[in-house]
C-alpha positions in Angstrom: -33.0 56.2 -41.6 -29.6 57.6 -42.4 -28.7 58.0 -39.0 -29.6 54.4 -37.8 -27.5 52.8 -41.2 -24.6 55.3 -40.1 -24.9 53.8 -36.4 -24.8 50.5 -37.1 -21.4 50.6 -39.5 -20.2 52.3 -36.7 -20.4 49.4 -34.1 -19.2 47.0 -37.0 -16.2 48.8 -36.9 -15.9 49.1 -32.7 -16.3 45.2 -32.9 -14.0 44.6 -35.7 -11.4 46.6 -33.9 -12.0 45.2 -30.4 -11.9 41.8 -32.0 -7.9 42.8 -34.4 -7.1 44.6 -30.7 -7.7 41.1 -29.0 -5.6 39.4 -31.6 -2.6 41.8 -31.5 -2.8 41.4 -27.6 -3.1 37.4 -27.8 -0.3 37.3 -30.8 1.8 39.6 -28.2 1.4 37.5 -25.3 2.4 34.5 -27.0 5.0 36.0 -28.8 6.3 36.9 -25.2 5.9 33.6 -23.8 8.1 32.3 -26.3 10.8 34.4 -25.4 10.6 34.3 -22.1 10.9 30.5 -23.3 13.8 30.8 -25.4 15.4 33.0 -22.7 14.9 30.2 -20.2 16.3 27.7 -22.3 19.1 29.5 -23.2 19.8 30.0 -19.3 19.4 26.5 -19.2 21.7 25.4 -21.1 24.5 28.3 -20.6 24.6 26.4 -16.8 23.9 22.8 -18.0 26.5 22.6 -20.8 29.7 24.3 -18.8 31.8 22.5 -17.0 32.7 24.2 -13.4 35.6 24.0 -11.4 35.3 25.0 -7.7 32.6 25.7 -5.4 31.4 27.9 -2.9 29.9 27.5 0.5 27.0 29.3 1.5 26.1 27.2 4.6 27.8 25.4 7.2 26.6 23.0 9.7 29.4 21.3 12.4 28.9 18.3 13.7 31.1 16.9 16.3 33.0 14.1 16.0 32.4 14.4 12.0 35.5 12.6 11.3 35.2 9.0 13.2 31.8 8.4 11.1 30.9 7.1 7.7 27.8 9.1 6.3 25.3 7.9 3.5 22.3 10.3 1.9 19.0 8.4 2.8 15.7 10.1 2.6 16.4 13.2 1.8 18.6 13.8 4.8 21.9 11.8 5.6 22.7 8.9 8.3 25.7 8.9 10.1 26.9 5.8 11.4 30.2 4.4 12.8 31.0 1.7 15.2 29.1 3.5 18.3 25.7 4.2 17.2 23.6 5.9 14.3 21.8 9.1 13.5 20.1 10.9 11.4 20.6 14.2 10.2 18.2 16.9 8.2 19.4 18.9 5.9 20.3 21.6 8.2 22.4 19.5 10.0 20.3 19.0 12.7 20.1 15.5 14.0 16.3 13.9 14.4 17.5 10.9 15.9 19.7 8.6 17.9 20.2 4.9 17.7 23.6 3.7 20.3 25.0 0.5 19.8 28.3 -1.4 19.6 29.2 -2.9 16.1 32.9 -3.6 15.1 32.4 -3.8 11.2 29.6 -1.4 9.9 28.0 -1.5 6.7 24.6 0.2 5.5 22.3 -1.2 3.0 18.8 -0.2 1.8 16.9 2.6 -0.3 15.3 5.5 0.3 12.4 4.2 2.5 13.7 1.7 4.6 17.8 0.6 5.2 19.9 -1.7 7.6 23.3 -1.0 9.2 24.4 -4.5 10.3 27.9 -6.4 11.5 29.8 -7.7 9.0 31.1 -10.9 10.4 29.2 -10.1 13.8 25.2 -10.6 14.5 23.6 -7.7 14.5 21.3 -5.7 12.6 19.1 -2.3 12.7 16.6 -1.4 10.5 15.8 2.2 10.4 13.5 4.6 8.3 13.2 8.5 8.3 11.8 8.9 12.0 13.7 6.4 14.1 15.0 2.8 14.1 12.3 0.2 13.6 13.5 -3.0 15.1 16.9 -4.9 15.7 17.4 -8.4 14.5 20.0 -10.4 16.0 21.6 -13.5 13.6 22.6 -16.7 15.0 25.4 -17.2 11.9 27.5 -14.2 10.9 26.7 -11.4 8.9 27.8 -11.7 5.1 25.5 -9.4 3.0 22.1 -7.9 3.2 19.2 -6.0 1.5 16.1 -4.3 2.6 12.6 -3.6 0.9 10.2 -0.9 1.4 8.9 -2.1 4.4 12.0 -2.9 6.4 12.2 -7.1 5.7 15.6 -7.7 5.7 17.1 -10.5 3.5 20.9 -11.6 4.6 23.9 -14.1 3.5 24.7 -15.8 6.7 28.4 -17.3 6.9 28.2 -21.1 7.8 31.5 -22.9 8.9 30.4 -26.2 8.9 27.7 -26.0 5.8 26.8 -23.8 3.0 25.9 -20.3 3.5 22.1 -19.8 4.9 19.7 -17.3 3.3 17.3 -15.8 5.8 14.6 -13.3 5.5 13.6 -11.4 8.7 10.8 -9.0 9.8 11.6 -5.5 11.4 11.1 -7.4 14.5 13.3 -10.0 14.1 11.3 -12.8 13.1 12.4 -15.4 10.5 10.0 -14.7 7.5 12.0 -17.2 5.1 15.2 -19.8 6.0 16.8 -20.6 2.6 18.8 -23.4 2.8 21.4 -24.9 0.2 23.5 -27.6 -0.8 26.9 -27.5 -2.8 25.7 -29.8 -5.0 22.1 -28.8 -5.4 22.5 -25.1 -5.7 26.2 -24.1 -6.1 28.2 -21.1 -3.6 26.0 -17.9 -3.0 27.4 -15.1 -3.8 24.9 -12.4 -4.0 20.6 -11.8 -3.0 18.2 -9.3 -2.6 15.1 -8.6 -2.2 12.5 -6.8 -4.0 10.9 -3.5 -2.5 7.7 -5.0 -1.8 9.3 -7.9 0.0 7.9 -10.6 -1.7 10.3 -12.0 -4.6 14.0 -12.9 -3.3 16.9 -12.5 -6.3 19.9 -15.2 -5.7 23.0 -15.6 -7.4 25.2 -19.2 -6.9 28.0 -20.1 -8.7 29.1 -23.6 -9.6 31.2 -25.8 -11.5 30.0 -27.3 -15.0 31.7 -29.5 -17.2 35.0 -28.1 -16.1 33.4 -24.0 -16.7 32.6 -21.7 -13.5 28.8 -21.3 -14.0 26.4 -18.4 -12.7 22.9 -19.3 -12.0 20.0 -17.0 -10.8 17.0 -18.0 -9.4 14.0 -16.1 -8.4 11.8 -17.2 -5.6 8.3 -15.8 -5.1 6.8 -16.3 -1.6 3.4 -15.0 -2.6 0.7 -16.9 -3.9 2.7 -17.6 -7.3 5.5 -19.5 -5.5 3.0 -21.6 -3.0 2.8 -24.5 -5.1 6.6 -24.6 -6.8 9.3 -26.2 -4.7 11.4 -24.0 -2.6 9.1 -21.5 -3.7 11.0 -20.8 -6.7 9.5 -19.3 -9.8 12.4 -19.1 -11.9 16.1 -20.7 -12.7 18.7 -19.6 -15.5 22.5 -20.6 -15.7 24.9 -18.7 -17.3 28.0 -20.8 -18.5 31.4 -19.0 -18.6 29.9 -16.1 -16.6 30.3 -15.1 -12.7 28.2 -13.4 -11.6 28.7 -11.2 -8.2 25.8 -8.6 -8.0 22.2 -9.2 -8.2 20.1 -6.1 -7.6 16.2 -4.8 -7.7 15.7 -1.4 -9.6 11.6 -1.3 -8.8 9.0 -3.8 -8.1 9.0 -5.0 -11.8 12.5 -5.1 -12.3 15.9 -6.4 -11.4 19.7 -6.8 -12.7 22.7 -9.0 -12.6 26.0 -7.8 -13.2 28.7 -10.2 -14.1 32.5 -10.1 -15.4 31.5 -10.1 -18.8 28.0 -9.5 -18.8 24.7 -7.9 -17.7 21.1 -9.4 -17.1 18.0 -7.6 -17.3 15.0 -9.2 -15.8 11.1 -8.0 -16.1 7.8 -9.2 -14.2 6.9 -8.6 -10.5 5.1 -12.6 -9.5 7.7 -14.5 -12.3 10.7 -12.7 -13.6 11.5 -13.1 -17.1 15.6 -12.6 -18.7 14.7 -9.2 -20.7 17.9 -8.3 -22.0 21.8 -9.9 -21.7 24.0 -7.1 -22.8 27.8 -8.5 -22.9 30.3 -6.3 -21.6 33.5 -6.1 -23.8 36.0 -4.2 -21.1 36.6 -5.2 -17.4 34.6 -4.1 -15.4 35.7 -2.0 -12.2 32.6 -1.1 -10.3 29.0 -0.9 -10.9 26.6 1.8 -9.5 22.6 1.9 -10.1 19.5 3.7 -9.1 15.6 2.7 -10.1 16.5 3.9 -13.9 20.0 3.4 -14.9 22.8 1.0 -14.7 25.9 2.7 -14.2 29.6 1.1 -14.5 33.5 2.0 -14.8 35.2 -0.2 -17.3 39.1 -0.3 -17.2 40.3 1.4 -20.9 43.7 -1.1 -21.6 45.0 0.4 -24.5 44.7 3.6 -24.1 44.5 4.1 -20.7 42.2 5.7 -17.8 38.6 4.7 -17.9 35.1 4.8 -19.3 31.7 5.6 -17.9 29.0 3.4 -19.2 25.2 3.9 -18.5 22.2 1.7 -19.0 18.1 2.0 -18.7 16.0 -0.8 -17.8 15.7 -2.3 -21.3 19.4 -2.6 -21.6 20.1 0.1 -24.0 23.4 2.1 -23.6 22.4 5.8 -22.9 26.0 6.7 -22.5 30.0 6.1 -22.9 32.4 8.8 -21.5 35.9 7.9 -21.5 37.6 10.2 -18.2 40.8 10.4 -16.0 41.4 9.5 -12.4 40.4 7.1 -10.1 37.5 7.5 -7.7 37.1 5.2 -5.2 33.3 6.7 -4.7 30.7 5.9 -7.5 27.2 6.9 -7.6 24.0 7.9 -9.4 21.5 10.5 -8.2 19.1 10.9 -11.1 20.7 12.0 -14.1 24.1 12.6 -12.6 27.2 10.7 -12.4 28.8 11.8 -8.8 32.5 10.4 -8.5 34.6 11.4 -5.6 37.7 10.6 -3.7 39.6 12.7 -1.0 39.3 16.1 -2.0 39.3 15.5 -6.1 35.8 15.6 -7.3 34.2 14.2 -10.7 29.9 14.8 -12.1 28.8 13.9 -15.3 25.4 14.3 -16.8 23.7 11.6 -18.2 23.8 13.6 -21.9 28.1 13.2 -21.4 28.4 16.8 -20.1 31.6 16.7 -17.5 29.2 19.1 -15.0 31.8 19.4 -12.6 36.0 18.9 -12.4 37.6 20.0 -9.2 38.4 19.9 -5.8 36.6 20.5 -2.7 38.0 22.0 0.8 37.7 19.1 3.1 37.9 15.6 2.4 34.4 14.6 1.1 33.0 11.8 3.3 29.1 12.1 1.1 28.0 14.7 -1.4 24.6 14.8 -2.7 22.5 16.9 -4.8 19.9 19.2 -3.5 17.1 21.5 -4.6 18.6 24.7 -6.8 20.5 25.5 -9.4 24.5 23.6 -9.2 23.4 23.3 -5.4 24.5 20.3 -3.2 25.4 19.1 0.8 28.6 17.7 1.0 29.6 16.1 4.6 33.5 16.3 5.4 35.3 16.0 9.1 33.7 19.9 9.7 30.2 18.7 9.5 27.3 19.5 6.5 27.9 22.1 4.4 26.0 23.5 1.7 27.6 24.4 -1.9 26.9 25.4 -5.1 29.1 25.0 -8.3 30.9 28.0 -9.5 33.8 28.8 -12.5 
């Protein structure tokens, strides 16, 4: 009997200590993960909250005849496209495609699904996507502005010498989808439309005359099933005395902007848009730059010179004010950075305010983008593609 009571302490204890050895080992791995945590963070934030100052190259791609073409980041690649034709380009430089064509003024317009180079002034258009060019359209009025959804419809501002301006919306083939047409008195001057990525709401922006006051008005017209029975198709009208108005803008499906000299519109709801938020806008504004989250804009500093950096969500919120030097003819959000560039001189802020980057490349930069990596990012210049990554 002793032996059996001596036994069975003994595998009490065994269990007890496999169970305190389990704890240690648990209390140990956790107490690890949170400094490899802490180790990460601190990483993190020893590259995140430094500003750098030059760069180094680790790859170079050459592509001939770099310096007589505009380039624009689409899709995870880049287009290149001058007066001659279009291409496309990986992100090893190589080129997937190869559109020819003769246009004497072109511009590209889209987002990262679909775009359009067209003519401005002239009457041509090609929509393209990530494999290959989807369809030409051919205007019979010239070419003012455009936009492009998802799926490649193309809404454009056609000049008219003898009338108002036209608003048409084409399919990738060509085909008139919607002819918007407009009187001086009825609507006012276009200035500005888009359409939404889905291709069914169309965004316009008119100005007008009104008691003596220049007057912005946007409509909204829905060519689904909630615009069949509204005239014109239009689901919803708001004028904005005092205010012009020059860029109108979708941001997703379910939302959309309007930017003017002294103010900025919100709007909400995919069928019938609704104002969400009018933010005014106390400083002149000198250009204004957005992706599907933010509102981005440079606004002239007159007393005390140089300029400020002002970012926006969706619900109209400022997320950020920066005040900075130098002028930057190149503006533009990718994510959470602020990418400013002209000639050689070279300007990113974080959303958070952090000056990431202050400096000058080697070449002129013609597009610079960010890429997957730590401080990585392509920048095209008259050599080509080349890959960099931001050093002290």
């Amino acid at each position: 009997m002793s032996y059996r009571r001596n036994s069975e302490i003994s595998r009490e204890e065994i269990e007890n200590q496999t169970r305190n050895y389990k704890k240690r080992k648990r209390k140990r791995k956790i107490a690890g993960m949170f400094f490899a945590l802490a180790i990460g963070a601190a990483v993190y934030l020893f590259i995140q909250l430094q500003t750098y100052t030059a760069v180094r190259v680790s790859d170079t791609y050459e592509d001939t005849g770099a310096e007589d073409g505009s380039y624009r980041q689409f899709a995870g690649g880049v287009v290149k496209y001058s007066r001659d034709g279009i291409s496309y380009l990986n992100q090893s430089g190589e080129r997937q495609w190869n559109q020819p064509y003769q246009i004497k003024n072109p511009f590209v317009e889209g987002n990262e699904t679909s775009a359009a180079v067209a003519d401005k002034g002239g009457n041509d258009i090609y929509v393209f996507q990530r494999d290959g060019v989807k369809g030409e359209i051919h205007t019979t009025l010239p070419i003012q502005k455009i936009s492009v959804s998802e799926q490649g419809i193309v809404c454009a501002i056609l000049k008219n010498e003898s009338a108002p301006e036209r608003i048409v919306c084409y399919d990738t083939a060509g085909n008139i989808l919607v002819e918007h047409k407009m009187s001086l008195e009825g609507n006012g001057y276009p200035i500005d439309a888009a359409i939404s990525p889905d291709g069914q709401v169309m965004q316009v922006v008119y100005l007008y005359t009104q008691d003596g006051a220049i007057t912005s008005r946007i409509g909204f017209y829905n060519f689904g099933e909630e615009g069949e029975e509204k005239t014109d198709h239009q689901v919803m009208d708001k004028s904005y005395k005092g205010t012009i108005m020059a860029d109108v803008f979708f941001m997703s499906k379910n939302t959309s902007a309007a930017v003017g000299d002294n103010l900025l519109v919100i709007y909400k709801g995919k069928e019938m848009p609704e104002e969400e938020a009018a933010v005014k806008i106390d400083k002149e504004i000198e250009s204004v730059f957005h992706n599907g989250k933010y509102i981005g804009m440079v606004l002239r500093n007159e007393r005390k010179g140089g300029h400020e950096l002002r970012i926006y969500n969706t619900s109209g919120r400022q997320v950020l004010s920066k005040d900075f030097s130098g002028n930057y003819s190149n503006i533009k959000l990718c994510g959470s950075q602020v990418i400013m560039y002209d000639g050689k001189q070279c300007s990113i802020f974080l959303k958070n305010g952090i000056q990431k980057f202050q400096g000058e490349m080697n070449n002129q930069i013609l597009e610079i983008f960010p890429v997957a990596g730590v401080n990585k990012y392509i920048v095209m210049n008259a050599n080509g593609m080349e890959h960099i990554r931001l050093v002290k």
